[in-house]
N, C-alpha and C positions, 0 to 999 in steps of 0.2 A: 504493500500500500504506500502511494507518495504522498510527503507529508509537504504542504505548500509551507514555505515563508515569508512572512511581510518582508519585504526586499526596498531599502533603502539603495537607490539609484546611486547616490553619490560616493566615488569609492574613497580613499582612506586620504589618496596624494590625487586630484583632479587634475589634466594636462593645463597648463598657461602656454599665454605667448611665451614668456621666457626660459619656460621647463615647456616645450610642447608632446614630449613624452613621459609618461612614466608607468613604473610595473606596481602592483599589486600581488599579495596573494590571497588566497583563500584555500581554507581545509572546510569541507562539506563531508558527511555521511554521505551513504548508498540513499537512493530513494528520494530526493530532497529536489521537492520541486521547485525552480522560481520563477513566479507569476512573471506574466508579460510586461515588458519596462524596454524605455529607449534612453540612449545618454545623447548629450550635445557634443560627443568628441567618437571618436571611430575607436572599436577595441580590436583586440587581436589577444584570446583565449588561448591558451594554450595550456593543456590538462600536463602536470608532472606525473602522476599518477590517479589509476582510473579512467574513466571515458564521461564525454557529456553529449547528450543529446537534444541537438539545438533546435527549433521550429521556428521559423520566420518566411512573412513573403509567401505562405503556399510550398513553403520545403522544409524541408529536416535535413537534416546530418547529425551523424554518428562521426564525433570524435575522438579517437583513441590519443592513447598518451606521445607517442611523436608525431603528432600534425596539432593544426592549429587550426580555427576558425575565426577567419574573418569580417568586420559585422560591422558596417558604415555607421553614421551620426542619424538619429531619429528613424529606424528600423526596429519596429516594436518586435521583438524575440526573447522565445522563453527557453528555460533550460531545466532539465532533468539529469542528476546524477546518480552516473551508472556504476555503481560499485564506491568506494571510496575516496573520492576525489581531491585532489589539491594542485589547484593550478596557478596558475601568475596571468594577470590581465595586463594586456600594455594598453594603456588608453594613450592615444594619441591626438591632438590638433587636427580639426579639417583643414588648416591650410599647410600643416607639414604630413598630409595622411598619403602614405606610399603607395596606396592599389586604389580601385575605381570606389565611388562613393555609391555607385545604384545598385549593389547587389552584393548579398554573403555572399564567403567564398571558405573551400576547406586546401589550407597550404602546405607542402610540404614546410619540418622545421629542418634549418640547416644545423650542421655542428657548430657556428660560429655563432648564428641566428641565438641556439642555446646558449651556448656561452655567456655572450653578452645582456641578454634577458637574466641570466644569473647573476652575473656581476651587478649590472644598475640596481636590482633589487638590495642587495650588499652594499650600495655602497654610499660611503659616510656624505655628509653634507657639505662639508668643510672644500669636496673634490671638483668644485664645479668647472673648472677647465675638463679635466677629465672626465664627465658626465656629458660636459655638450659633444666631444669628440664619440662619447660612445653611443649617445642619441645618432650622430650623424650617421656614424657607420651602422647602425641596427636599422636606422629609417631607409638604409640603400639595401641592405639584407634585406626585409620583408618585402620592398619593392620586387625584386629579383626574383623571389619565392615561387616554384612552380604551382600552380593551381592544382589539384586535386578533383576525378568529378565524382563525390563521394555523397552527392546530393541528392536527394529523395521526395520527386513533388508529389503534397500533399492533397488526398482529394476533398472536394466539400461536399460530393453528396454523400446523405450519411448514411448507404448501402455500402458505399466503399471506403468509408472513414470505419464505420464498425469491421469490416475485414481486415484493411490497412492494420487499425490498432489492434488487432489479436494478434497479428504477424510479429508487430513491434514485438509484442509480449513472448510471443513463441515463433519466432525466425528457422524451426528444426519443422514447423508444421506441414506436410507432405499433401495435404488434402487437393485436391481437383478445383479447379474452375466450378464445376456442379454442384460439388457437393456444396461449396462457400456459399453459390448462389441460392442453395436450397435453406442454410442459415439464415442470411440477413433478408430473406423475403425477394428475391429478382430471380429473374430467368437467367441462364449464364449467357445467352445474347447481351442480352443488357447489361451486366457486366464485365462481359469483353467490351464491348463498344462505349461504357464508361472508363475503363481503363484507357482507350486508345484518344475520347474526344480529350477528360481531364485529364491523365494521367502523361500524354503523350507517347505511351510505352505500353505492350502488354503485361499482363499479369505474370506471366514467369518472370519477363526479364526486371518487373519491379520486387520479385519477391529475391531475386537471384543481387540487384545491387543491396537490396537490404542485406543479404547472408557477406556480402562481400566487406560491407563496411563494419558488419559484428564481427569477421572474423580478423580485422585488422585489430580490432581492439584486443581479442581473446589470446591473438597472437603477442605483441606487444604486451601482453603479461606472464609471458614465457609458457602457454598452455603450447601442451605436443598437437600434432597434425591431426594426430587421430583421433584425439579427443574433440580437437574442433569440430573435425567431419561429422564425428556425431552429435554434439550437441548442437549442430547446424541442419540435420536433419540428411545427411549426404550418404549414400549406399553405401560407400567406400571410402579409406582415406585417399587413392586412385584418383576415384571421379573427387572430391575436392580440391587434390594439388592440380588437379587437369586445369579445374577451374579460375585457381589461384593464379596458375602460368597463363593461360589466356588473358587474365585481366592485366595481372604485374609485372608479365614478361620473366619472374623466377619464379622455382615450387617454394611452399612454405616456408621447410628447413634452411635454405640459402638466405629468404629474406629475414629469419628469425637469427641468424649468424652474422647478416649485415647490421642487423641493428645492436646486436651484442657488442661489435668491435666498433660502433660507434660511439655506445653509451658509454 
């Protein structure tokens, strides 16, 4: 069960003209939902441990612990935390904000990217030469940051908003087109051809990016292949890494070794 909290918008260091960056942290429980809120400065999330799961705009994304999400000036988005979380917020200035201001985005984090989000967090007051230098260089890092398309549009009729959110909940669910339709009241016409006018995509392939961005998070907690396979609902751990290489261009084990020798 998610427990909502009163969410005071304003974070602890708000960006200025003359600070136009700065980091934040927060440690959240598992389950801890925050209601809908927009800020005047553009942030950039990035979960240290745990996943968060964003909704804005008509999408979602599922953020694991090494990527980051995106999220312009007055873009109302809510967040749900998935497992135990503790992340660092960079709120930044819309006139020093490094990526496009009309739309979330989920970024790769670079090694330096990190680094430097570490350090400002760290670091004393007293250093403010060395803070504007490391502002600059993290504002040309996140610029640079490849896009990720880890994005999940949400539907509004609530035949496929009740489907959609079971899935959230149980992403390993294997059932049919039919049978779903036979749940929430529609014909599976009518739910294929809702999936393709709202959704833009059919029903596998939005249930196949869902499993894809759970199992980036499940991975990035050092869970094995196999176990993701099945807690993702996958025949085999085979047809999983099949799927994994198709999307990330490596199987599992490679990308869970690149990020070992990152970290």
């Amino acid at each position: 069960m998610l427990t909502t909290l009163p969410f005071d918008p304003l974070p602890r260091r708000a960006p200025t003209a003359t600070e136009p960056l700065t980091v934040n942290l927060r440690r959240l429980p598992a389950d801890v939902h925050v209601p809908a809120h927009s800020h005047d400065w553009a942030q950039l999330a990035f979960p240290l441990r745990g996943a968060l799961r964003i909704a804005a705009a008509g999408m979602a994304w599922l953020v694991p612990a090494f990527r980051a999400v995106w999220i312009p000036p007055h873009i109302e988005h809510e967040v749900v935390m998935l497992g135990q979380v503790e992340t660092r917020t960079v709120n930044i200035t819309v006139d020093a904000a490094p990526l496009p201001l009309d739309a979330c985005s989920v970024v790769e984090v670079s090694d330096l990217m990190r680094a430097l989000i570490e350090a400002l967090s760290g670091l004393g007051e007293g250093e403010s030469l060395r803070r504007q230098q490391m502002i600059a260089l993290l504002l040309s890092e996140i610029g640079r940051a490849p896009p990720l398309s880890l994005g999940l549009p949400l539907p509004r009729d609530r035949r496929l908003q009740a489907l959609c959110g079971a899935l959230f909940d149980d992403p390993a669910d294997n059932r049919p087109l039919a049978d779903w339709a036979a749940r929430v009241g529609a014909s599976e016409r009518t739910l294929a051809r809702l999936f393709a006018d709202e959704l833009k995509m059919s029903f596998g392939a939005w249930r196949q990016q869902l499993r894809l961005a759970r199992a980036l998070d499940l991975i990035g907690r050092g869970r094995p292949s196999g176990e993701v396979a099945a807690e993702l609902g996958y025949a085999s751990p085979a047809a999983f890494s099949a799927m994994f290489k198709r999307a990330f261009g490596v199987p599992p084990g490679q990308f869970m070794r690149s990020r070992e020798r990152a970290g």
